[in-house]
C-alpha positions in Angstrom: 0.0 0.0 0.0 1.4 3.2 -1.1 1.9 5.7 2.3 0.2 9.2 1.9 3.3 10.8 0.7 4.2 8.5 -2.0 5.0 10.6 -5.6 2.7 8.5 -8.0 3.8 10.4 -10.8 5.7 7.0 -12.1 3.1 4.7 -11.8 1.0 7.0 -14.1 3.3 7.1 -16.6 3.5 3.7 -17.2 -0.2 3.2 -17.1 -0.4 6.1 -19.7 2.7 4.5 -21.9 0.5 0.8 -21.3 -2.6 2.4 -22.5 -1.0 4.5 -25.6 0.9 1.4 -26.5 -2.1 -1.2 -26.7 -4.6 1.5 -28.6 -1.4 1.5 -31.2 -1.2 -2.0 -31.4 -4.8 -1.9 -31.9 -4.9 0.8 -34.5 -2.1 -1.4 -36.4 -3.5 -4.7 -36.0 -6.7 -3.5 -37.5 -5.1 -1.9 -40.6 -2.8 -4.4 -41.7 -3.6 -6.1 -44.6 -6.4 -4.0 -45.3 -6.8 -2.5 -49.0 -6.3 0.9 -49.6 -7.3 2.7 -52.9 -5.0 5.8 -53.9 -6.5 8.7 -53.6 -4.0 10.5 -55.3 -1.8 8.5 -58.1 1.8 8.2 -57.5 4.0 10.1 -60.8 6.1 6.6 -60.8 5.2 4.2 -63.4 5.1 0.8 -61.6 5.7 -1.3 -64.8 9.2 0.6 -65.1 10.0 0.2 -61.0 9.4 -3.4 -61.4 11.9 -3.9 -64.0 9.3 -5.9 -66.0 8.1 -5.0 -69.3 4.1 -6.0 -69.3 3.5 -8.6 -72.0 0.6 -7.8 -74.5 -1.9 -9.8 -72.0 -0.5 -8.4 -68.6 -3.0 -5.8 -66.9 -2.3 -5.4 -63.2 1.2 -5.6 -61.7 1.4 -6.6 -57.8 4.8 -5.2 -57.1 5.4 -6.6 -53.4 8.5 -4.7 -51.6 9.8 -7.1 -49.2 13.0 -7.3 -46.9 14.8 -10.7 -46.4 13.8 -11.2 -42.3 10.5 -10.2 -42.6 8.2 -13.3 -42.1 4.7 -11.9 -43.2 6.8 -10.9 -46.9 6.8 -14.4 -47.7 3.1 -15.3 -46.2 2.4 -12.2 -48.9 4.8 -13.5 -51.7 2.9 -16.9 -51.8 -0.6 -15.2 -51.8 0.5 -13.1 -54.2 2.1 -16.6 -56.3 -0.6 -18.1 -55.9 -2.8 -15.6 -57.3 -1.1 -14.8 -59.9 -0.6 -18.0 -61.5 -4.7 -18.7 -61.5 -5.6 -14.8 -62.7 -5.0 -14.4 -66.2 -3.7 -10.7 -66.8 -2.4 -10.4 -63.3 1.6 -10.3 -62.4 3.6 -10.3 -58.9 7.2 -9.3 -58.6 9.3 -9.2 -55.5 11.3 -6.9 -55.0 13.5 -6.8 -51.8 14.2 -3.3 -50.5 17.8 -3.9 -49.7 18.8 -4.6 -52.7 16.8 -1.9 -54.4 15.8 0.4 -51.7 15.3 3.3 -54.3 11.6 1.5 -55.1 10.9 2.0 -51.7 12.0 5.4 -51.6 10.2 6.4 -54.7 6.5 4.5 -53.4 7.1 6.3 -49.7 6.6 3.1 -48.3 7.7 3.2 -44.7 6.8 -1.0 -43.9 7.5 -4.1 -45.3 5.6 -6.0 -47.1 3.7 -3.4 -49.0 2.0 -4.4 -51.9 1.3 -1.8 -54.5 -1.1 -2.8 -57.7 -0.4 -0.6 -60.9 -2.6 -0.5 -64.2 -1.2 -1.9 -67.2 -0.6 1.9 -68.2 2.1 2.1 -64.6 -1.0 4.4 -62.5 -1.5 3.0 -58.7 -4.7 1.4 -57.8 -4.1 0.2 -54.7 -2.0 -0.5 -51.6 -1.5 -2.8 -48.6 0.5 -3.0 -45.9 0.7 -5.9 -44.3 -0.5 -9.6 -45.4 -3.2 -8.6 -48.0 -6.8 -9.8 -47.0 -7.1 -12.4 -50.4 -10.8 -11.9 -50.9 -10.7 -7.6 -50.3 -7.7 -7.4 -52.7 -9.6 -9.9 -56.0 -12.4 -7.3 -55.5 -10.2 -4.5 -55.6 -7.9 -5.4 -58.7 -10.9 -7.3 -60.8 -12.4 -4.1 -62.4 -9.0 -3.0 -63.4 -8.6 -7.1 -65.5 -11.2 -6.5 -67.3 -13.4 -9.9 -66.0 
């Protein structure tokens, strides 16, 4: 029991730090993954960032930025596989941000993975940080295939 001239000042702080840390965690928890249209089109063609050329039947590039210790890139890089290979017109490259950290630089993206989806013409659709929610992120690219 604290006496009646105990400081408390510390114990509040760490109850405040407790309480500002677990609404982060919240806040985080609840937007990773999630898809996010751009509400402003980045000036970078993705086509060109990837390094890939599209081929005449290519519509949407998933360009994933990943970095090599980061377990929920390769949860996202099979998805994104996986996808790919059953959705004609759709392509995923990898691209690891220590290798070309310039990508990331260029996309502002602050968290790996990030998934960015460009038109066949290189303009952003869409982003996600995080593990992509499949079923939120085929809704999200489908108009943009054209089935």
């Amino acid at each position: 029991m604290l006496g009646p001239h105990v400081n408390t000042t510390g114990l509040w702080v760490v109850v405040g730090v407790l309480v500002v840390a677990t609404v982060a965690g919240l806040v985080m928890r609840a937007r990773s993954g999630r898809v996010r249209t751009s509400a402003a089109p980045t000036a970078a063609a993705g086509w060109s960032l990837s390094g890939h050329d599209p081929a005449a039947d290519d519509r949407v590039l998933l360009l994933q930025v990943s970095s090599p210790v980061c377990a929920p890139c390769r949860r996202t890089a099979a998805l994104l596989d996986e996808l790919s290979a059953t959705t004609p017109g759709l392509v995923h490259i990898e691209v690891d941000v220590s290798d070309r950290p310039e990508v990331a630089a260029e996309l502002g993206i602050m968290r790996t993975p990030t998934t960015v989806a460009f038109d066949r013409s290189g303009t952003e659709l869409l982003r996600v940080s995080g593990v992509p929610r499949r079923p939120d992120l085929v809704d999200a690219i489908t108009p943009s295939l054209g089935t």
